[in-house]
C-alpha positions in Angstrom: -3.4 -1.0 -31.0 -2.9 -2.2 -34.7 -5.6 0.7 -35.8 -3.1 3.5 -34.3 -0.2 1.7 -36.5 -2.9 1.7 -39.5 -3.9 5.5 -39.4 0.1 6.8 -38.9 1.7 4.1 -41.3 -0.9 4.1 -44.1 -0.4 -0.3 -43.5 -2.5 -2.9 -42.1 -1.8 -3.9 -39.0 -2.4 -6.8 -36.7 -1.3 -7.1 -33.1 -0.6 -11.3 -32.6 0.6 -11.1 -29.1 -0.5 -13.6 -26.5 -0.6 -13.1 -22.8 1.9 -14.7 -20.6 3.8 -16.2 -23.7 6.9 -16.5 -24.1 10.0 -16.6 -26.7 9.6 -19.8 -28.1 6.2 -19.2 -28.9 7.1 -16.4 -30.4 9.6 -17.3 -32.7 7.3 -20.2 -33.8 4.3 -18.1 -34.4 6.1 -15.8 -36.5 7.3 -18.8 -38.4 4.0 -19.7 -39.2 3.1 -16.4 -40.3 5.8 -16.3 -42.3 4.3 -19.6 -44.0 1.4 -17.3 -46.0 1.7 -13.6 -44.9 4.9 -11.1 -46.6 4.4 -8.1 -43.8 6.7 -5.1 -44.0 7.4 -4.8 -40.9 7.3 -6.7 -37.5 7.3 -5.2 -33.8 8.1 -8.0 -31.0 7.6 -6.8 -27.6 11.1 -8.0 -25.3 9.8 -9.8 -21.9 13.3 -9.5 -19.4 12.4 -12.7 -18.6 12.2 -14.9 -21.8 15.7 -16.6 -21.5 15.3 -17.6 -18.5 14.4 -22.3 -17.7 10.5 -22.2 -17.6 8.1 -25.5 -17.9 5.1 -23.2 -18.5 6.9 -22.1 -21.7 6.8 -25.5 -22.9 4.1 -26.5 -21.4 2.1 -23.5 -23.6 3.4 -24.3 -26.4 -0.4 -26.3 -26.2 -2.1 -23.7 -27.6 -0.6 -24.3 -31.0 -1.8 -28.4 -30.9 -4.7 -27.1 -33.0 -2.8 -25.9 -36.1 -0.2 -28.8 -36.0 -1.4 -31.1 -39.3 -1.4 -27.2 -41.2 1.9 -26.4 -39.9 3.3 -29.5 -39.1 6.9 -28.5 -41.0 7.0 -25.5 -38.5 5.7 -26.9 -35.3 7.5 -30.3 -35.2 11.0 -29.0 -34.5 9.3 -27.4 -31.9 6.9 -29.7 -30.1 9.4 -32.6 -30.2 11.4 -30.7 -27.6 8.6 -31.7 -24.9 7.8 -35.4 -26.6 9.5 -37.4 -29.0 5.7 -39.2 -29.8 4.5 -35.9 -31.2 3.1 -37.7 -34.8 1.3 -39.7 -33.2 -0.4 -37.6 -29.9 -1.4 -35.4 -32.6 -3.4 -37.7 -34.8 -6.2 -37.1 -32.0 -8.4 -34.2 -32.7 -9.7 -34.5 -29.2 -6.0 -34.0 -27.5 -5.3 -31.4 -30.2 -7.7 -29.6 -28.9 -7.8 -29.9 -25.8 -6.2 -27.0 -24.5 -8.6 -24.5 -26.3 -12.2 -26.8 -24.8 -12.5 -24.2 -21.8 -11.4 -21.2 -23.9 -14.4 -22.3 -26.7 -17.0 -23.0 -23.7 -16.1 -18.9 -22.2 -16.2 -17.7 -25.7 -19.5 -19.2 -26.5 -21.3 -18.1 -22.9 -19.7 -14.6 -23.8 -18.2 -13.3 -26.8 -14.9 -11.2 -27.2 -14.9 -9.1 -29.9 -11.1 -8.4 -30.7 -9.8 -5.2 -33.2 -7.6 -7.0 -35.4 -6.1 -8.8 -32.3 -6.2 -6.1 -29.6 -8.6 -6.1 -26.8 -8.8 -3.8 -24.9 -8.5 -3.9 -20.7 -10.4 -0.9 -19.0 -9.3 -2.0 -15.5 -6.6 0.2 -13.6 -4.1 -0.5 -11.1 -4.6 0.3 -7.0 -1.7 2.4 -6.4 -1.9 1.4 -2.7 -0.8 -2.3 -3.9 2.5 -1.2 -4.6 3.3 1.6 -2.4 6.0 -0.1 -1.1 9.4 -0.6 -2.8 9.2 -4.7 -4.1 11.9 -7.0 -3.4 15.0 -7.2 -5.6 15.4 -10.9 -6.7 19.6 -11.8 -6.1 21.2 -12.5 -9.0 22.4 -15.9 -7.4 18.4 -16.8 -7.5 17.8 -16.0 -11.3 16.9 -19.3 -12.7 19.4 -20.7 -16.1 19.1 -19.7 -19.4 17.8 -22.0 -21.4 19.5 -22.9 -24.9 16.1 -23.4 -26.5 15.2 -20.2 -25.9 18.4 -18.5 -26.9 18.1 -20.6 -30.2 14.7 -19.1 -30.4 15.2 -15.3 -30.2 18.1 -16.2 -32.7 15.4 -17.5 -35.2 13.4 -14.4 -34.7 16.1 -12.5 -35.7 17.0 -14.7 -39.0 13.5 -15.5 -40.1 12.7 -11.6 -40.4 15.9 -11.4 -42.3 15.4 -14.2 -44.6 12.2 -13.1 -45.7 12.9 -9.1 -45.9 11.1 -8.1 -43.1 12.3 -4.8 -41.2 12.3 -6.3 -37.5 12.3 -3.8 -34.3 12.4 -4.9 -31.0 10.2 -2.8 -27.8 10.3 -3.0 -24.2 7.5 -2.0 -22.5 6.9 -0.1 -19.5 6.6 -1.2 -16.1 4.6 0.4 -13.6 7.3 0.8 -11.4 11.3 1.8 -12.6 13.1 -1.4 -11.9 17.0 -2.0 -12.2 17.8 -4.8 -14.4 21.2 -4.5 -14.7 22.0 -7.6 -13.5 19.5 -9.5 -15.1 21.4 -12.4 -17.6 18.3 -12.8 -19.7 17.6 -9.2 -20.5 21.6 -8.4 -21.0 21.8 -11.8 -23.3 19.0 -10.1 -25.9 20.0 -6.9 -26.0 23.3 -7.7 -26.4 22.1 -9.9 -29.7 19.9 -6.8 -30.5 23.1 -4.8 -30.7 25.3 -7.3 -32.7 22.7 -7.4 -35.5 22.2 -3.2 -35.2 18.3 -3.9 -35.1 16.2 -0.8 -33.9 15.1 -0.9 -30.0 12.8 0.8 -28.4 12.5 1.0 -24.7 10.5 2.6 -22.5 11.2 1.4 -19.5 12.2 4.8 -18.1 10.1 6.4 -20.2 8.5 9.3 -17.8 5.2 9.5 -19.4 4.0 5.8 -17.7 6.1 5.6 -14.4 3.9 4.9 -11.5 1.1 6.3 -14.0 -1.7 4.1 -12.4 -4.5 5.5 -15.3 -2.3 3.4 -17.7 -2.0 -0.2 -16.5 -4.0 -3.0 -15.1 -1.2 -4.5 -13.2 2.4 -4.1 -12.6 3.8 -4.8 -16.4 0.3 -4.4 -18.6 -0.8 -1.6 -19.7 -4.6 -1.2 -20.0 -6.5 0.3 -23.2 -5.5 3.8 -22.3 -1.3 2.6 -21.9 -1.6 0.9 -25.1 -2.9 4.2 -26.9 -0.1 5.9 -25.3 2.4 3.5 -26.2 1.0 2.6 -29.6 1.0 6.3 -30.9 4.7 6.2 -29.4 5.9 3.5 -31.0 4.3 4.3 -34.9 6.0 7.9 -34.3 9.4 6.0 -33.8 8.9 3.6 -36.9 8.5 7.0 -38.7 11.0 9.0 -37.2 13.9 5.4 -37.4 15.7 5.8 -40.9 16.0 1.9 -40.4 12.8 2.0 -42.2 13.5 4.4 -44.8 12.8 1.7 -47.9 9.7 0.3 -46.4 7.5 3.0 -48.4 5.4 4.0 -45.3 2.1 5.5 -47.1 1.1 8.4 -45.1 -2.8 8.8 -45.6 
């Protein structure tokens, strides 16, 4: 909630996630931030899953068609992975945009208002969904890590660096406590989070949201009351983290 981060930092905030995306959508979005915007800081929330092959990571990757011929130096590299015809796809506006035709259409019939990116989910889980202990996925069945996407949370890491911005990564709570020990795409990233000593934050065991059905709208989102929760959490830690000593938090 970027207007918790506002009122404990003293800083503007702006909260540019996107449901269901993944890390090379990430990495590319921050890039074209990075294009017109110097922030201070930047929080990027760790999904265990985001090294892992995915089609619908690429396949996503649509929603940016709309900004290509404005960020055609950043979103090039990227697109080309899925076609090698991307100059020319994109000189339609109609197939630019249209991944975002239905999105407009829902929009129009009923407007979201959004706080500086955030909006807000009242909804709250049925505990009697997931009363009973969820199947453990064998390692042998993990899908492979995909290269791209390794590359990607690499980029994250340098582009924050190369433009002097103080980079933290969170992991968010889940519902339920789930063992991850095993899982290759979570160990990969926090094992680069490690080599580069950047600050983590993760909550997964974190006692204050396990099997706390008031605070989530499904198994791994928390609803507006989670993200008030997790949000004051997470602007205490930025001011508690001596990582971000020279950042000059203002304190209002």
């Amino acid at each position: 909630m970027p207007q918790v981060f506002n009122d404990c930092l003293g800083y503007k905030s702006y909260n540019a996630g996107v449901l269901g995306q993944k890390v090379l959508f990430t990495s590319t979005l921050q890039k074209m931030i990075l294009e017109n915007q110097h922030p201070k800081v930047m929080i990027v929330n760790v999904d265990e899953g985001w090294m892992y092959e995915s089609r619908e990571a690429y396949d996503r990757l649509s929603d940016l068609h709309p900004f290509y011929w404005d960020y055609r130096k950043v979103l090039l590299p990227v697109l080309s992975l899925k076609s090698a015809y991307v100059d020319v796809i994109m000189l339609s506006k109609a197939y630019r945009l249209n991944s975002t035709l239905v999105h407009l259409l829902v929009y129009m019939a009923k407007p979201q208002k959004a706080q500086d990116g955030y909006r807000p989910s009242f909804a709250k889980i049925n505990p009697s969904k997931y009363l009973e202990k969820e199947e453990v996925v064998p390692k042998n069945q993990y899908p492979e890590l995909d290269t791209n996407f390794l590359a990607a949370f690499v980029d994250i890491i340098k582009s924050a660096d190369s433009h002097n911005v103080k980079l933290t990564f969170v992991i968010s709570p889940n519902y339920t406590a789930e063992d991850v020990s095993d899982n290759e795409s979570m160990v990969t990233m926090l094992d680069l989070i490690k080599k580069e000593n950047l600050p983590l934050f993760d909550f997964r065991g974190d006692s204050a949201f396990l099997n706390k059905h008031e605070l989530f709208f499904d198994r791994s989102h928390l609803n507006h009351y989670g993200a008030l929760l997790l949000s004051e959490k997470v602007a205490s830690k930025l001011l508690e983290n001596r990582e971000f000593d020279d950042v000059d938090i203002r304190l209002e």
